[in-house]
N, C-alpha and C positions, 0 to 999 in steps of 0.2 A: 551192638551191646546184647549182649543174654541177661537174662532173669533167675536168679537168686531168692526164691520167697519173697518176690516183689520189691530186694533190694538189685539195681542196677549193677553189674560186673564187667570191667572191659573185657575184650574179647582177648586184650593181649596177656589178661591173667587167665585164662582159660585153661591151658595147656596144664599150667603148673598146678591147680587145685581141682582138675580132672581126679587125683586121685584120692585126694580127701573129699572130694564131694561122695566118689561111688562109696566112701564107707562113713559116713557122716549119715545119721537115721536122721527120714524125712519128718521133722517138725509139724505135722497137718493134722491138726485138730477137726476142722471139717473135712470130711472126704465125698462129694458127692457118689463117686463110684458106689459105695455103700446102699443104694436104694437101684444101683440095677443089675446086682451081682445075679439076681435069678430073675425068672420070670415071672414067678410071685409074685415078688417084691417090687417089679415095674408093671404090674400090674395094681397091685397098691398104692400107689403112687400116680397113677399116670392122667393128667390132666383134663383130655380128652378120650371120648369115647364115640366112636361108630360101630351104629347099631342099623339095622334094616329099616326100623321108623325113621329113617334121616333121607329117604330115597323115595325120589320120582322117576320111573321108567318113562322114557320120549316114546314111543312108536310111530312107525310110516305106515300109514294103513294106502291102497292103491285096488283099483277095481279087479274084479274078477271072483273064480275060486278056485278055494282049498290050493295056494300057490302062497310061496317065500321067493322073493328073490332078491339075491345080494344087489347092497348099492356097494359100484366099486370102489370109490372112495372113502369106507368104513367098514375094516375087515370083523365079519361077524354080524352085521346087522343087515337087516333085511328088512324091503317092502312085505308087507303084508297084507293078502285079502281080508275081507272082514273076518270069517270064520275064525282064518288064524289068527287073528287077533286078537278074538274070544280065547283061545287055546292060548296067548299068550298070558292075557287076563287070569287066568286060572294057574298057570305057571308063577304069577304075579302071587297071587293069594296063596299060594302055596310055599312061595318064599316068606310072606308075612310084608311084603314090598306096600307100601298103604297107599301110594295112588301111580295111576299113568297118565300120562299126556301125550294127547294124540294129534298126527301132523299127516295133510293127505297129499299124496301125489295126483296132483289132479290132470287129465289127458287133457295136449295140448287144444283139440276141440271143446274143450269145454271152458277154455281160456279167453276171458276178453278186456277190451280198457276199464269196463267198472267192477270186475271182480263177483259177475253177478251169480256163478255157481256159489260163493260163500252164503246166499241167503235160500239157497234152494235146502228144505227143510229134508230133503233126502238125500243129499251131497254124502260124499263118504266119510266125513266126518259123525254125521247126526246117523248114518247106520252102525257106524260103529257103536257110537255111544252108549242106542235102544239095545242092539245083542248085548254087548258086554256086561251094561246091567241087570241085563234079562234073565242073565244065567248068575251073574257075582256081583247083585247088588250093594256088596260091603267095602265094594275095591271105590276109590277116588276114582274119579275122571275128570284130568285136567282138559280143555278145552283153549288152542291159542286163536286168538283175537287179532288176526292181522288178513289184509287182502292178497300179500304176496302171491301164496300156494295158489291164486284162482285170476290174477291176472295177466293178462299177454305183454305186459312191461317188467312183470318179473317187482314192482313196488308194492309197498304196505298201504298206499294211499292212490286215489283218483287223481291224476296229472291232468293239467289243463297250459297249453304254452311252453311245456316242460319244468312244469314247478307244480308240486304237490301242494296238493289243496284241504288244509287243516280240518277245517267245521264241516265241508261238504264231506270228509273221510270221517269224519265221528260219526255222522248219521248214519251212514253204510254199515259201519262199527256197531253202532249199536243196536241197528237190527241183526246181525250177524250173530252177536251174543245171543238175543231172545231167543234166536232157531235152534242156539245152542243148549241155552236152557230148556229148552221145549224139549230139546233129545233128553234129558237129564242128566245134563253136564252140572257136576258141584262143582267145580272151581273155572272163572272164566277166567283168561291168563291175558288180556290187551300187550301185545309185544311189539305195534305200531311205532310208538313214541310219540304220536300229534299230542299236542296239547288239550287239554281239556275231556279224555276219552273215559277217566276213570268214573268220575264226577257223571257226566253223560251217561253213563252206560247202571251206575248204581240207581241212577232216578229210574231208570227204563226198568231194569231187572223189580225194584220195589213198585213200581205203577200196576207190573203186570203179576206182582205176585212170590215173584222170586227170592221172599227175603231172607231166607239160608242160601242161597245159591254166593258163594265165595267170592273174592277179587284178588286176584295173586296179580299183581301189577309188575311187569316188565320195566320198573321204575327209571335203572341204569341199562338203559342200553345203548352199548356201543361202536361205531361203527369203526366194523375189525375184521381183519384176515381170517381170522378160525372159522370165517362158517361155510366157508368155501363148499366142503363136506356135505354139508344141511341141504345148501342149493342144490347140492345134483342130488341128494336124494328125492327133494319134493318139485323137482323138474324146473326151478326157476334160473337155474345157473346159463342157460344158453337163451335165456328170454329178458335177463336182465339188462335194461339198458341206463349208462350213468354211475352212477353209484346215491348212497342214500346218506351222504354226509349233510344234509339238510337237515334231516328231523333227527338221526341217531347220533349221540354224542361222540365228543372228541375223545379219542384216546388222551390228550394230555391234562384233562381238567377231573378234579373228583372234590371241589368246591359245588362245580355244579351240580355234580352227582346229587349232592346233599340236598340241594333247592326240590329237585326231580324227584324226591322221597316224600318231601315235607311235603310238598305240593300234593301228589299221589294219597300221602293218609287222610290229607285236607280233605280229600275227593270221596274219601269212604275206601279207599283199600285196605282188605282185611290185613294182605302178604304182600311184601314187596321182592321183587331178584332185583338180582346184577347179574350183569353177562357183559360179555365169556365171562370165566371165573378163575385160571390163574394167573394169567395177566393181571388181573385188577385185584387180589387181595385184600389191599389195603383199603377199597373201597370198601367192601366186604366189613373191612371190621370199622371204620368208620360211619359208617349206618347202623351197625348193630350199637356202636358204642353212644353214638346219639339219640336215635329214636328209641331202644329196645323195644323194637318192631320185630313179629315174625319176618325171619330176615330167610332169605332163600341165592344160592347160586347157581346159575347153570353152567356145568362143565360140556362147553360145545361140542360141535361137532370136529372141528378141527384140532382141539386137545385132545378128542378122544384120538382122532384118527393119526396122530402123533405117538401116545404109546403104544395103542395097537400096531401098528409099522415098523416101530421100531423094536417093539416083542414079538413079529411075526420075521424078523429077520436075524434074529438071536442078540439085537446088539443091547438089551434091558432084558431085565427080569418081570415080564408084564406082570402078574399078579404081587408084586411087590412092588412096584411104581404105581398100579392101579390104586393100590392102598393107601398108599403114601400120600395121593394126590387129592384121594376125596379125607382122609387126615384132615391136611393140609385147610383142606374148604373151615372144616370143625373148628381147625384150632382159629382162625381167621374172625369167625362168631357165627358161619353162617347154623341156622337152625335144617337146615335140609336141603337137598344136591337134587336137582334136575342133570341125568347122567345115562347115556348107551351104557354104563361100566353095571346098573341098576343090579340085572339078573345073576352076572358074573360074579360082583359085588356081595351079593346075598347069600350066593351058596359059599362061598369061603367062609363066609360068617357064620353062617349055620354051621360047617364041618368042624369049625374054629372054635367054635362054643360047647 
């Protein structure tokens, strides 16, 4: 059947009133077309808006200096020595980008089962942190909260029998934070998923003085193919053994998601993500629509590394998919994108504007 002004027509009178329809004047009192006939005017109109305050740049910071080098499974992004990392920092503030979050490649020698480079207050995480704010005080620095990057099993947590161990990984955790804070990390970012890390980690941060230092809580994470990417950047990908469907959520549940939130602000988190983040949408805006919580998403590593591949082989229009996709994040409810798209991101917007 076809549609007549939303009266039903069989298809077998079609033929015959083909020609009285094409001169028959269309009846349409509303015309949506009308509000996107220019660019103005969808601009007057348009629901959402992304702006450069909606964006967190990730970085790999990795030893050495004054060197970038490509991680192959993410075209365009690159390890970076501290310096340049400082030089990114400044490319950051320069875009108007309001904070980074930084992620290290740590050498396999400095890798063991408890993760113990994460508390070493010189690790390259907490140098970065001292340069960057040294020189661009005004930039955020996000700071992630997890033992992966620093141990030789490639998990977020201390194994014991081959099962991770909840409370004895908070502890770790939450010293982990203080070295963070001590570098002058504002925002600590817990991306683990143990139980009880948020709560733990805000007492220790306010005991010792921290009490503006942030808690952007990795609320919804979970355990998903897109981070493939991530790991071989930060070296855990060939050291991982298992998988971490223990602590990180099920792809099929976003009931739970909701507990994982509540729970989290109970704990004292300022900010809560979800990740990955087009996959799950819908979580996305069912946390925003419950809590009206600073709501955050990260667009992984493996959604990036999916338009970038597929714009570096002509078959998208990457800066028109890039767009579309941190949109997409906005229109969902998220308040701000943890995104590699960050730097790219900013300059169209700036030319745009």
């Amino acid at each position: 059947m076809a549609i007549k002004f939303g009266r039903p027509i069989e298809m077998r009178d079609a033929p015959r009133r083909q020609t009285a329809l094409a001169s028959t004047p269309l009846d349409l009192t509303i015309r949506l077309r009308r509000n996107r006939k220019a660019e103005w005017a969808r601009r007057l109109v348009r629901e959402n808006v992304l702006t450069t305050d909606d964006l967190i740049w990730p970085m790999f910071v990795v030893d050495g200096h004054n060197t970038r080098t490509p991680v192959a499974s993410m075209p365009g992004v690159d390890r970076l020595t501290v310096d340049q990392a400082v030089r990114d920092a400044e490319r950051a503030a320069k875009l108007n980008i309001p904070c980074i979050a930084l992620f290290p490649y740590t050498e396999p020698s400095l890798r063991d089962e408890h993760g113990s480079e994460a508390l070493n207050p010189n690790n390259l995480v907490c140098q970065s942190v001292r340069a960057i704010k040294k020189e661009f005080p005004e930039i955020g620095v996000l700071c992630d909260v997890a033992l992966d990057p620093f141990t030789s099993h490639g998990h977020d947590g201390l194994i014991e029998d081959g099962k991770i161990l909840n409370d004895e990984t908070v502890a770790v955790l939450v010293k982990q934070a203080l070295v963070q804070a001590e570098a002058g990390c504002d925002v600590i970012a817990p991306s683990d998923m143990m139980d009880g890390r948020v709560g733990a980690i805000r007492a220790a941060l306010d005991e010792a003085g921290f009490l503006d230092v942030q808690i952007m809580s990795y609320a919804a994470k979970y355990a998903s193919a897109f981070y493939g990417p991530f790991r071989d950047a930060i070296g855990s990908a060939k050291t991982l053994t298992g998988d971490k469907r223990t602590y990180q959520m099920d792809s099929a549940n976003s009931d739970e998601a909701l507990r994982e939130v509540e729970l989290d602000i109970a704990e004292g988190a300022d900010m809560v993500m979800v990740k990955p983040g087009m996959p799950y949408l819908d979580v996305v805006r069912r946390v925003k629509d419950t809590f009206a919580m600073p709501t955050f998403v990260y667009q992984v590593s493996g959604e990036y590394a999916m338009i970038a591949g597929a714009a570096a082989n002509g078959w998208i229009d990457g800066d028109r998919a890039m767009m579309e996709s941190l949109l997409g994040f906005k229109r969902a409810g998220a308040d701000g994108i943890l995104t590699y798209f960050a730097p790219k991101a900013a300059e169209k917007l700036k030319a745009d504007s």
